[in-house]
Residue, then its C-alpha position, 0 to 999 in steps of 0.5 A: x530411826x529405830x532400826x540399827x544400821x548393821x541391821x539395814x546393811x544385812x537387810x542390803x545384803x539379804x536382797x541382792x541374792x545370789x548376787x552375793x556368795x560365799x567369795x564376799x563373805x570377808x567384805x559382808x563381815x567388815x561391812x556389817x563391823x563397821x556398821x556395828x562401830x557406827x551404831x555404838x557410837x551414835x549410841x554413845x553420843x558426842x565425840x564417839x559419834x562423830x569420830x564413828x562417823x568417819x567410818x561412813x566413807x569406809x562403809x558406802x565403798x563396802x557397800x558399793x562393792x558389794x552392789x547394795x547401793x542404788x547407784x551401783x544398782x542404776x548403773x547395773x540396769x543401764x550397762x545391761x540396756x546398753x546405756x553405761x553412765x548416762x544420767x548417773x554421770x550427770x547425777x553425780x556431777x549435780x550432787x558434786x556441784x551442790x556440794x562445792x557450792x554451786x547451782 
């Protein structure tokens, strides 16, 4: 992993286009600084990386908003198919199984 994440998330960002205007630019910049936090505590290793971490949560809502994640972009083509949720829903109720410990 060379790359850093605020260089992935401006990379996010670059790629949705003119999906993203001038109107997003406050959620693009606190998406990119809580990038910034999660980079410099990774980097500093121990503690600072765990509690930079907990900033991950805060970051995926920023980037869901903003329509850089694939399920937001899955859910996007299916609403435009006529086809709202469908295997996303299920998708979503496997990984939160998983999660809970279940098959």
């Amino acid at each position: 992993m060379s790359d850093s994440l605020a260089a992935s998330v401006l990379r996010s960002v670059k790629a949705r286009g003119d999906d993203i205007g001038e109107k997003d630019q406050a959620l693009v910049d606190l998406a990119v600084r809580y990038a910034l936090q999660i980079d410099a505590g990774i980097n500093a290793g121990g503690q600072a990386a765990t509690k930079a971490l907990y900033l991950g949560p805060h970051l995926v809502k920023a980037l869901e908003r903003l329509g850089c994640t694939p399920v937001v972009v899955k859910e996007e083509g299916q609403k435009s198919s006529g086809n709202p949720g469908g295997p996303v829903v299920d998708e979503l109720s496997a990984l939160r199984s998983r999660h809970r410990g279940g098959a």
